[in-house]
C-alpha positions as MATLAB code, in Angstrom:
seq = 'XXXXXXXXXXXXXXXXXXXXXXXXXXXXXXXXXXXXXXXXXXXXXXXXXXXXXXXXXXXXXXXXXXXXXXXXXXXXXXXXXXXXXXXXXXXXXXXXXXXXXXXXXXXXXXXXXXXXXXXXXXXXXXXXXXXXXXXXXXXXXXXXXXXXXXXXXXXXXXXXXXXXXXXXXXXXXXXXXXXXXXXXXXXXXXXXXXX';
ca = [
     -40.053    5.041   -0.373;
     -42.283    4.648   -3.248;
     -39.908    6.228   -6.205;
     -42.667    5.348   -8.966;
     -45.127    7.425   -7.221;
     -43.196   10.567   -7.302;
     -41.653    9.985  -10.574;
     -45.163   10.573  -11.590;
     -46.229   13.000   -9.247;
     -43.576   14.941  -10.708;
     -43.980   14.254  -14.337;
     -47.653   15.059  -14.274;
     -46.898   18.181  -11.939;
     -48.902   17.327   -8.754;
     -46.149   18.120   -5.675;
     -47.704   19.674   -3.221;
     -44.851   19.226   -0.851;
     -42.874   21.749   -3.220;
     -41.312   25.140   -2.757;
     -39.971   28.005   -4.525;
     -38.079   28.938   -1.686;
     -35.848   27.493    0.727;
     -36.994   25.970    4.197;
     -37.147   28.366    6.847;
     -35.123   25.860    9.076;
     -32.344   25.497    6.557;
     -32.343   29.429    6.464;
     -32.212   30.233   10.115;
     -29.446   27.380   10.341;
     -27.328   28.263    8.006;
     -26.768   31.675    9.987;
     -25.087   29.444   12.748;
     -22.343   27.782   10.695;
     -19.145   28.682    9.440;
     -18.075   30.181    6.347;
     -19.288   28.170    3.485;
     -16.842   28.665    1.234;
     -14.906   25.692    1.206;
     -17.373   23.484    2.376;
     -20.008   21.116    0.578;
     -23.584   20.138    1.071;
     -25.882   17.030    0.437;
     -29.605   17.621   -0.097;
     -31.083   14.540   -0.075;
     -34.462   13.932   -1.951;
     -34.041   17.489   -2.916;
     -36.839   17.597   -5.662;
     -36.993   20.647   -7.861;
     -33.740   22.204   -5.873;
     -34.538   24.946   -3.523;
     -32.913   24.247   -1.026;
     -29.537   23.361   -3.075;
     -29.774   26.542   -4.909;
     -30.198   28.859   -2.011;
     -27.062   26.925   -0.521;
     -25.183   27.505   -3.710;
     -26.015   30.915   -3.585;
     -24.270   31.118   -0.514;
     -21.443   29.822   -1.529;
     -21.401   26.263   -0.821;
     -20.094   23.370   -2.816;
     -23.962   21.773   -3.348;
     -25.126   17.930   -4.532;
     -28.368   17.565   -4.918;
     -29.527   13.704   -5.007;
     -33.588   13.173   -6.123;
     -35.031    9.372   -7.345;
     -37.676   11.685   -9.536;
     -35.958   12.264  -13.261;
     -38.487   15.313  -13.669;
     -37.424   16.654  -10.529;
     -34.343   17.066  -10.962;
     -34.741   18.450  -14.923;
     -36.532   20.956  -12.977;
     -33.942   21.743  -10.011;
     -31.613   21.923  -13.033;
     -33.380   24.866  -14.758;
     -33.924   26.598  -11.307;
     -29.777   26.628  -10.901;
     -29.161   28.050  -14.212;
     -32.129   31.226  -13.815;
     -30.006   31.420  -10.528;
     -26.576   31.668  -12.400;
     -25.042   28.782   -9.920;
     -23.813   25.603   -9.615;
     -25.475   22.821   -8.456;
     -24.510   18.842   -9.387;
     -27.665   17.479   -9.352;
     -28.372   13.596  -10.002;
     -30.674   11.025  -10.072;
     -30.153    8.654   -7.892;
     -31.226    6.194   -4.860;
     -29.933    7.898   -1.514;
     -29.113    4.441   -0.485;
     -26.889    4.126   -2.844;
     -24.671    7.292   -2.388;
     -21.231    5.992   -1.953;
     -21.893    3.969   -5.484;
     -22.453    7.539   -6.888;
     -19.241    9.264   -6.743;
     -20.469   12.327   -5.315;
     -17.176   13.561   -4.122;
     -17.500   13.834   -0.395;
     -17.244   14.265    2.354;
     -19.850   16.645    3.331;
     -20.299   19.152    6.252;
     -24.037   19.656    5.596;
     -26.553   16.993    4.778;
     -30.249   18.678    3.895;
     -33.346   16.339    4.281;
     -36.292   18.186    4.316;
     -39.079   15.558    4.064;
     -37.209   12.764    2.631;
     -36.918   10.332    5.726;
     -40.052   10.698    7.288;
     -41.494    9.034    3.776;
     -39.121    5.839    4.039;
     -40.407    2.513    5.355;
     -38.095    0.748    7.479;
     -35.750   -1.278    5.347;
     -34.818    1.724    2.885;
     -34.220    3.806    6.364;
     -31.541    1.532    7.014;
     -29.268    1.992    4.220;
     -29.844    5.299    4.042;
     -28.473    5.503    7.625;
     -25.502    3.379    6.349;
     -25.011    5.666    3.149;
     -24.758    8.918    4.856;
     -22.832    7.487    7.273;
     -20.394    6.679    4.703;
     -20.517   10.296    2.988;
     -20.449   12.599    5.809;
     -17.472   14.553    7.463;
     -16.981   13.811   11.374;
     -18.723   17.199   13.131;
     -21.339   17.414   10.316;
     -24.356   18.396   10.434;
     -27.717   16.576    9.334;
     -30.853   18.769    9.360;
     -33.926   16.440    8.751;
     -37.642   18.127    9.059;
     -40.760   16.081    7.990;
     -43.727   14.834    9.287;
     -44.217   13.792   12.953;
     -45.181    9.984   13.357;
     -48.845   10.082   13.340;
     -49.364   13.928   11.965;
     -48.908   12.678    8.028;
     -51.537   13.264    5.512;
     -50.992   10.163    3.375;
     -51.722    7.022    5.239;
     -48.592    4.767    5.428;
     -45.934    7.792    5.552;
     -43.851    6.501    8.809;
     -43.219   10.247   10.303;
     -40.571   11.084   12.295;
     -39.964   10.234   16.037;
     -36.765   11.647   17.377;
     -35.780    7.976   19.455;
     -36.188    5.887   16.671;
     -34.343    8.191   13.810;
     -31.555    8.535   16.335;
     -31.673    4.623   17.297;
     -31.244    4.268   12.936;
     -28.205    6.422   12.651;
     -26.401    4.710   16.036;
     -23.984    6.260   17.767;
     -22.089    8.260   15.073;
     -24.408   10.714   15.199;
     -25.682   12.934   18.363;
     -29.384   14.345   18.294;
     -28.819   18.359   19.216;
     -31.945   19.784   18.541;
     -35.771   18.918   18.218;
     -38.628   21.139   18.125;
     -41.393   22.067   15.461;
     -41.177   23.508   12.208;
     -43.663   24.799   10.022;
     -47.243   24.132   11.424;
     -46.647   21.919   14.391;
     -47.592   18.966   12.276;
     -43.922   18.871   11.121;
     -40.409   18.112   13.584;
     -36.997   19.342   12.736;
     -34.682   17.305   14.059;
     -30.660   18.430   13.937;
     -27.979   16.013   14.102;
     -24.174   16.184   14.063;
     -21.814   14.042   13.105;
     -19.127   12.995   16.404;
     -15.787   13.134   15.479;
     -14.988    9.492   17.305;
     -17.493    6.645   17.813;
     -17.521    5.091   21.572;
];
């Protein structure tokens, strides 16, 4: 992960990579699990918050966790035109059990976050969600393919290696395309028990 780079991609207003809506994955998803009242929700890298704030909107109990200050100043703004609630911090998503973010959570958002993370960072994130999410979660990661990136040195996302990172706490249930075909969504859940 290269946090100075998007601290300044953000503060100068160049993010390409962001929406003012939420990803059609996370919609179409969301349809399949239960009630959300009751139940929280990680986004993880979750930039200028649309994702959290459609989840919100939903009802959900939302964090939203972003290494860009400007970001999340911005994801901020977008909660309160949306009249909901939304803890958003700064902070380093391999440092999530340091942050006090209250889990444990049934829903864990990355949309782009992992397929940008060179190896070592990959492995604490692993560890740190791990540590924050419920047994029978779910963990909805979409991002760049390995190979299909645009910037050069942007590690992708390959199905055996992600699921060889999070071990056997967590079961790959779905893989297929999203967006344009140059992107994978990849769905994960949590097992109750660990063999």
């Amino acid at each position: 992960m290269r946090p100075l780079l998007y601290r300044l991609m953000y503060a100068v207003g160049f993010t390409p990579w962001d929406r003012d809506v939420p990803s059609a994955e996370l919609v179409e998803l969301v349809k399949e699990l239960p009630d959300p009242h009751g139940r929280r929700a990680l986004d993880l890298g979750c930039g200028t918050g649309s994702n959290a704030v459609y989840l919100a909107g939903l009802g959900w109990d939302v964090v939203g966790v972003d290494t860009a200050p400007n970001a999340i100043k911005q994801a901020r703004r977008r909660a309160k035109a949306a009249g909901v609630d939304v803890r958003l911090l700064v902070g380093d998503v391999t440092e999530l059990s340091k942050m006090g973010l209250g889990g444990p959570f049934d829903l864990l958002v990355d949309r782009g976050l992992m397929h940008a993370l060179p190896g070592p960072v990959r492995v604490g994130y692993a560890r740190e969600i791990a540590e924050v999410a419920r047994p029978g979660s779910v963990l909805l990661m979409t991002g760049f393919w390995t190979g299909k990136a645009f910037t050069p040195g942007t590690p992708g996302l390959d199905a055996g290696v992600i699921s060889g990172l999070l071990g056997a706490a967590w079961e790959l249930e779905r893989k297929g395309e999203a967006e344009d075909g140059r992107f994978v969504l990849l769905l994960f859940r949590r097992r109750d028990r660990c063999s």
